[in-house]
C-alpha positions in Angstrom: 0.0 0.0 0.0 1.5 3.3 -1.0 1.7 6.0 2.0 2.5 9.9 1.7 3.9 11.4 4.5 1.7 13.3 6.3 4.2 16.7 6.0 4.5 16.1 2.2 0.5 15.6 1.6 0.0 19.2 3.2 2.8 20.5 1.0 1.1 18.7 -1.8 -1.9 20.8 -1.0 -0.8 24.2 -0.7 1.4 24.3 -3.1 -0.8 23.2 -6.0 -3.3 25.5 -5.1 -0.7 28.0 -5.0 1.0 26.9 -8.6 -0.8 23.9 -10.2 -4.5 25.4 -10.5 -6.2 24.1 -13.4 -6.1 26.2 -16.0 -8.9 27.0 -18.8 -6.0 27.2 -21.4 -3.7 23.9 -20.6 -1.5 22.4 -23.6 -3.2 19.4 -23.5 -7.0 17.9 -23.2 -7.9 16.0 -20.3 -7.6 12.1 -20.8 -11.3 10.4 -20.9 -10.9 6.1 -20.0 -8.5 4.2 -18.0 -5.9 6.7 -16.4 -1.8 5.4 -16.2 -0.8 4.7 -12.6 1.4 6.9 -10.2 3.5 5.3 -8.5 5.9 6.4 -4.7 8.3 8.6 -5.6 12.1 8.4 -5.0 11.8 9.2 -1.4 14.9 12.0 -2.3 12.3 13.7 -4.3 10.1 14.6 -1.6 13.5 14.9 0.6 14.3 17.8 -2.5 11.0 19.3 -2.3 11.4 19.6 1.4 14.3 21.3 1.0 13.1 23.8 -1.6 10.4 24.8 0.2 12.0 25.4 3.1 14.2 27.4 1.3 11.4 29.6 -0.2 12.0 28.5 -3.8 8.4 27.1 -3.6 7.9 27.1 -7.5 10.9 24.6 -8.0 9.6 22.7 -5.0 5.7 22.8 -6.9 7.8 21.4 -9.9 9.6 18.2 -8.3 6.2 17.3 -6.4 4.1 17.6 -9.9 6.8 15.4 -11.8 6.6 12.7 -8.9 3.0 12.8 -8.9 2.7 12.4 -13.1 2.1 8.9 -14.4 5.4 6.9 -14.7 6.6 3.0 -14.7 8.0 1.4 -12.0 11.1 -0.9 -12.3 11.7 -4.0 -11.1 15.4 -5.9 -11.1 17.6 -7.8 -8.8 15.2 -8.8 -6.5 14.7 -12.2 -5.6 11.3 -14.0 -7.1 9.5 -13.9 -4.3 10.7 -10.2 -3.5 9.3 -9.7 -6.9 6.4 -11.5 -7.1 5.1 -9.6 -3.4 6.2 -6.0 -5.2 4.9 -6.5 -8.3 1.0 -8.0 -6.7 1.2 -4.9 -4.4 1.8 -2.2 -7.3 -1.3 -4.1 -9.4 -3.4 -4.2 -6.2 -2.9 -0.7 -5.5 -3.3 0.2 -9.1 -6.4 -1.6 -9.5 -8.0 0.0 -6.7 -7.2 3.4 -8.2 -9.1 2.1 -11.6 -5.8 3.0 -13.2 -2.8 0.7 -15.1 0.4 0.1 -14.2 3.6 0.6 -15.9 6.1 -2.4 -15.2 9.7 -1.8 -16.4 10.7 -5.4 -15.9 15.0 -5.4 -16.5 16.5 -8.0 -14.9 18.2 -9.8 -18.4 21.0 -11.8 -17.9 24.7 -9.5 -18.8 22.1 -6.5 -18.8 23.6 -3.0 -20.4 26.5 -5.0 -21.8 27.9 -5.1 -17.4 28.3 -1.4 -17.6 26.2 1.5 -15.4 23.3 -0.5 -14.5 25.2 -3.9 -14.6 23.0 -6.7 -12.7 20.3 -8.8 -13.2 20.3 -13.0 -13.1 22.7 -15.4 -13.4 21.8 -17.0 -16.1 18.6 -18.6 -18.1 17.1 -20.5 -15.8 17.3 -17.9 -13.0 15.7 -15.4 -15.4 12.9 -18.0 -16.0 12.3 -18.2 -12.3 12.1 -14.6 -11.9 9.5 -13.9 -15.4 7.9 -16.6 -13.6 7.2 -14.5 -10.1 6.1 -11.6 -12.0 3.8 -13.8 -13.6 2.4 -14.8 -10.8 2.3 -11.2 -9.6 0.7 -9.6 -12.0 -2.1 -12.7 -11.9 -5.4 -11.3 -13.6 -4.7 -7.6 -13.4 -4.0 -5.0 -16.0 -0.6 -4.0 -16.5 1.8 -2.5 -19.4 5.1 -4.4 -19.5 8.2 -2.4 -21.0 10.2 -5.5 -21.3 14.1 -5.2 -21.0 15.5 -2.3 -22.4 18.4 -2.6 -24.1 17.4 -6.8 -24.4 17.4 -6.3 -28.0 19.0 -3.3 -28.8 22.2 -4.2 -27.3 22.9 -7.6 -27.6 26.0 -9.5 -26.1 27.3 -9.7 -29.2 27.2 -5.9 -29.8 29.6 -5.6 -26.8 32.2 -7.6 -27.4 30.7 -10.3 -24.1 30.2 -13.4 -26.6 31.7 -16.2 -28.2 32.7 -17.5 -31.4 29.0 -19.2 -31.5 27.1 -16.5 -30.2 26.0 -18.4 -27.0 24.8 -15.6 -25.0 23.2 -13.5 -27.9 21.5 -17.3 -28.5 20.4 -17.1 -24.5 19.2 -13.8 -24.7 16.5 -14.4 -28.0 15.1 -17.4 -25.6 14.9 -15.2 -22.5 13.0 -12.7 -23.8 11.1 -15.2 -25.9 10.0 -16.8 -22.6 9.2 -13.7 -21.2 6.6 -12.8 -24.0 5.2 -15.9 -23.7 4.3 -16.1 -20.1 3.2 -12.4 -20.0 1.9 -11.5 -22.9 -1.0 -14.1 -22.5 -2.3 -13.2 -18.9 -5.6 -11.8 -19.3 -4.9 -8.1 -19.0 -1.5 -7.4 -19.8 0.2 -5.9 -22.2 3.8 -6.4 -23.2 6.2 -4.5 -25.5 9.5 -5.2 -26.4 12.8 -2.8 -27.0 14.2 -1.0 -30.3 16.2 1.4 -28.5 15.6 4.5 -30.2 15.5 6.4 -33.4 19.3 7.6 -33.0 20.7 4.4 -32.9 19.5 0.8 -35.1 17.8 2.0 -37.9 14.6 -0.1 -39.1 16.2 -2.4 -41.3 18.5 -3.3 -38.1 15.9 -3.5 -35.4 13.3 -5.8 -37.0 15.2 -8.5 -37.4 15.5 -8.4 -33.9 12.7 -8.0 -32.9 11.4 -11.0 -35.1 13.5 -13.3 -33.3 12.7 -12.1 -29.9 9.0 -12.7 -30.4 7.1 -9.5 -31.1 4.7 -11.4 -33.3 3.6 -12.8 -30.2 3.8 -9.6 -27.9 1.4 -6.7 -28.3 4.3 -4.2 -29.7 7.4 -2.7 -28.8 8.2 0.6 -27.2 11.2 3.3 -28.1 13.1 5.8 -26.6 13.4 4.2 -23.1 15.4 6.5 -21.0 16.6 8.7 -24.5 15.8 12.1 -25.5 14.1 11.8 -29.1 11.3 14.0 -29.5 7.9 12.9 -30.1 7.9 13.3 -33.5 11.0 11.6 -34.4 9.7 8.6 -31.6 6.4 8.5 -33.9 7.9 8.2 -37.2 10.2 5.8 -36.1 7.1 3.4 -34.7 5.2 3.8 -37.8 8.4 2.8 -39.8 9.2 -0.2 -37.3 5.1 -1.0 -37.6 5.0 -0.7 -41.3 7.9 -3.1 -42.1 6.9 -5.6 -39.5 3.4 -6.0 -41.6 5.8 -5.9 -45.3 7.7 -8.7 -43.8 5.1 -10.6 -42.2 3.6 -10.6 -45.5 6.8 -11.8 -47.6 9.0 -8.8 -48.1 12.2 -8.2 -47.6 13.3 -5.9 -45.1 16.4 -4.8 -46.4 13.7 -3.0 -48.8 11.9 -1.0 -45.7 12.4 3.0 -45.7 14.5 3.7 -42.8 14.1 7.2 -40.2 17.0 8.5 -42.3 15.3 8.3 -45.7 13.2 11.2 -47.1 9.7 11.6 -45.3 8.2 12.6 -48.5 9.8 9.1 -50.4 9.3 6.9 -47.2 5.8 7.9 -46.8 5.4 6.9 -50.7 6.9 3.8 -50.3 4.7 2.8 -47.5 1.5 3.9 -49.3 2.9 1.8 -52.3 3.7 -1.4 -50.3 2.1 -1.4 -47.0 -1.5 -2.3 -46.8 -2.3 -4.0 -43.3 -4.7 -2.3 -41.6 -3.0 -0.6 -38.1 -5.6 -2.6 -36.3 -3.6 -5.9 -37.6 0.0 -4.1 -37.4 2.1 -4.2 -34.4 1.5 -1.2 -31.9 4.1 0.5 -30.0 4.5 3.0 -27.3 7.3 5.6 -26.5 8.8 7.3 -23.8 8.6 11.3 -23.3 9.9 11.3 -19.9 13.0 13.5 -20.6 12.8 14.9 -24.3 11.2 18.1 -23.9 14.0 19.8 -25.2 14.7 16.9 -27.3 18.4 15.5 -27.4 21.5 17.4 -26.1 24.2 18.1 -28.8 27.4 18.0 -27.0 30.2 20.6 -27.7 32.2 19.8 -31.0 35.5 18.2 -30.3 35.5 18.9 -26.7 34.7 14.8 -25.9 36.5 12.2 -27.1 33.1 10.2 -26.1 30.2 12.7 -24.8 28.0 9.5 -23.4 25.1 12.3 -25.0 22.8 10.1 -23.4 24.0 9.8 -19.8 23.0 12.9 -17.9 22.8 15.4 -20.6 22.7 19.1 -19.3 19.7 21.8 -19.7 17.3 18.5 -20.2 13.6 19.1 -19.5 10.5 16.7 -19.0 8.4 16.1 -22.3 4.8 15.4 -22.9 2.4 14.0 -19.9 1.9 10.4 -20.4 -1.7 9.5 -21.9 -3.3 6.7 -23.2 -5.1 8.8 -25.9 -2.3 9.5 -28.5 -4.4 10.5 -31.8 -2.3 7.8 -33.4 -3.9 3.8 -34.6 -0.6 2.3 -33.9 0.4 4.4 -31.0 -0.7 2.7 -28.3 0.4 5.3 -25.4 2.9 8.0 -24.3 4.7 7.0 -21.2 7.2 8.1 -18.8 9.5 4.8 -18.8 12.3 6.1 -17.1 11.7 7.7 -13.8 12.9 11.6 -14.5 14.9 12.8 -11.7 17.3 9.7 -10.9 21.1 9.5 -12.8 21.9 7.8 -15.5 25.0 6.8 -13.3 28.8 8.0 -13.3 29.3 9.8 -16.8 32.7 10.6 -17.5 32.6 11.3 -21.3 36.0 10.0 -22.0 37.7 11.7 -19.3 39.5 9.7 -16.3 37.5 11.8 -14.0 35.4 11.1 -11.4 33.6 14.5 -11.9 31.3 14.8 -14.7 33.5 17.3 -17.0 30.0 18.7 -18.3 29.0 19.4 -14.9 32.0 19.7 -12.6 30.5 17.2 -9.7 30.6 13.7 -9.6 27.4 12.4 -10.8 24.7 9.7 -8.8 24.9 6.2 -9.4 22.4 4.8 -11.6 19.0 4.5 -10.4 19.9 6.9 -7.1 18.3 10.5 -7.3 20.0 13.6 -9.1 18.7 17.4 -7.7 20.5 19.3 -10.0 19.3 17.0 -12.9 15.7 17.1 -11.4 15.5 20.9 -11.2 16.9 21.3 -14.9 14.1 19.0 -15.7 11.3 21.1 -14.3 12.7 24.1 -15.5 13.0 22.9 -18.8 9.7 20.6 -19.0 8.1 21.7 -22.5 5.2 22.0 -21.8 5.9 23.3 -18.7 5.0 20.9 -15.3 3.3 23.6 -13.4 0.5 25.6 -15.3 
């Protein structure tokens, strides 16, 4: 059961009516239908919001308690099965009794993010089974959208130099996450989607295959963007492309023949009308992530990086479109907040021998624990703006 402090629900209070009143001119229509759940917050946050408001900067602190309190996934890794399993049946409970759906990162992969910044997850096979298997159970009869893996597909072991001459653990990771889809994907009210990255990195004709051979013609879709900085447009394209070429091989085509996100608009829109006729009702959907792309992605300083890690706690950053369920788009199934906005990417050194961040000058958070200064550039930067 999720509890707010009793300090932090007054602050909640006067502070919205003080900077989050609803306004007769907002940037975007109120949902209508199932609402996205809201999970605790990073118990920094309202530690940061504290602390603002004490300090009188009480529009910053309205900002850090209205991007906590938006709609955003909650992550699961590294915990045991039955951890899982109890976590997981508590966030669909809760969610259920708020007539709302969950968002379930699950990223517990075997050799996850190639053993880098958020290096973990199990063993091996089997222990992965066993864990897939406790959400499973978990998730039981309830609803829930499952962002499955990220980075599963999109980085493979073999993309990082971690397999063998045979391709064992690229082998391994196609059957995890093909056993994943198929105990998940067919509980009653879930949901699962599986990763392409994002538009900056495999193009279409790369991803696909991939995601052929981990099962999305099993799984409801695939998501994009997870924890990037595309904006929504580019993320939107890029489904439609990944969609469309999907149905064109599904139906026999080749897919070194699809139109890629680099190719002409104008001539990849022509070649889709020429060769793509599946209605979007029978095409694979897909959802994206706007958590942190408001100000789309950072372009670091020419020459100054021998590697800028652009995506690992990229300055002047803002929070992007609320998440909904109602995109105006057939194959779009939603617009989520995947990652949680606010917490590091993890120690970003951009080529240097550091430890401080050279973009920043301070040593950055671990993954997953809460950044301040990152959090605050976030709500300052939010297009459209948090507070309004």
């Amino acid at each position: 059961m999720r509890r707010t402090p009793t300090w932090l629900a007054a602050l909640t209070v006067g502070l919205a009516a003080l900077f989050v009143a609803p306004s007769a001119h907002a940037a975007e229509p109120v949902d209508r239908g199932p609402s996205l759940y809201v999970p605790d917050a990073n118990p920094a946050a309202y530690d940061q919001a504290l602390e603002l408001a004490r300090a009188g900067q009480f529009l910053d602190a309205a900002g850090v308690l209205a991007m906590v309190n938006t709609p955003q996934a909650v992550w699961f890794g590294d915990q045991s099965p039955a951890q899982v399993e109890q976590l997981i049946r508590g966030v669909v409970r809760d969610a259920d009794k708020e007539d709302a759906i969950p968002v379930l990162a699950l990223y517990d992969i075997p050799g996850r993010d190639c053993s880098n910044y958020s290096a973990g997850g199990a063993a091996d096979t089997t222990e992965y089974k066993e864990w897939i298997d406790a959400v499973a159970r978990g998730i039981g009869g309830r609803d829930a959208l499952v962002t499955l893996e990220p980075d599963a597909l999109a980085l493979l072991p073999s993309d990082c130099g971690q397999d063998d001459a045979q391709g064992t653990k690229t082998a391994a990771r196609y059957v995890e996450v093909n056993y994943a889809v198929d105990k998940l994907e067919p509980l009653a009210g879930t949901r699962v989607y599986l990763d392409t990255g994002h538009p900056g990195w495999h193009t279409v004709n790369s991803i696909v295959p991939r995601l052929i051979k981990g099962g999305v013609a099993r799984a409801s879709g695939f998501y994009t963007n997870a924890s990037n900085y595309n904006t929504d447009d580019a993320n939107s394209w890029y489904g439609k492309l990944i969609s469309s070429c999907l149905a064109y091989v599904d139906g026999g085509g080749d897919v070194a023949e699809c139109p890629h996100q680099w190719w002409p608009r104008a001539d990849a829109q022509a070649w889709l009308d020429a060769h793509v006729k599946t209605p979007p009702s029978r095409m694979k959907h897909f959802v994206t992530d706007s958590s942190r792309n408001g100000q789309g992605p950072w372009t670091p300083p020419a020459g100054k990086y021998t590697d800028a890690q652009d995506w690992c706690n990229p300055p002047n950053r803002g929070l992007g479109a609320r998440p909904t369920l109602r995109t105006g788009d057939p194959l779009q199934d939603a617009r989520l907040w995947i990652k949680t906005p606010g917490e590091s990417d993890g120690l970003c050194l951009r080529g240097t021998a550091g430890p401080e961040d050279p973009e920043r000058g301070t040593v950055d958070p671990d993954a997953g624990d809460w950044f301040p200064e990152q959090a605050l550039e976030l709500v300052r930067f939010a297009s459209p703006p948090i507070l309004r």
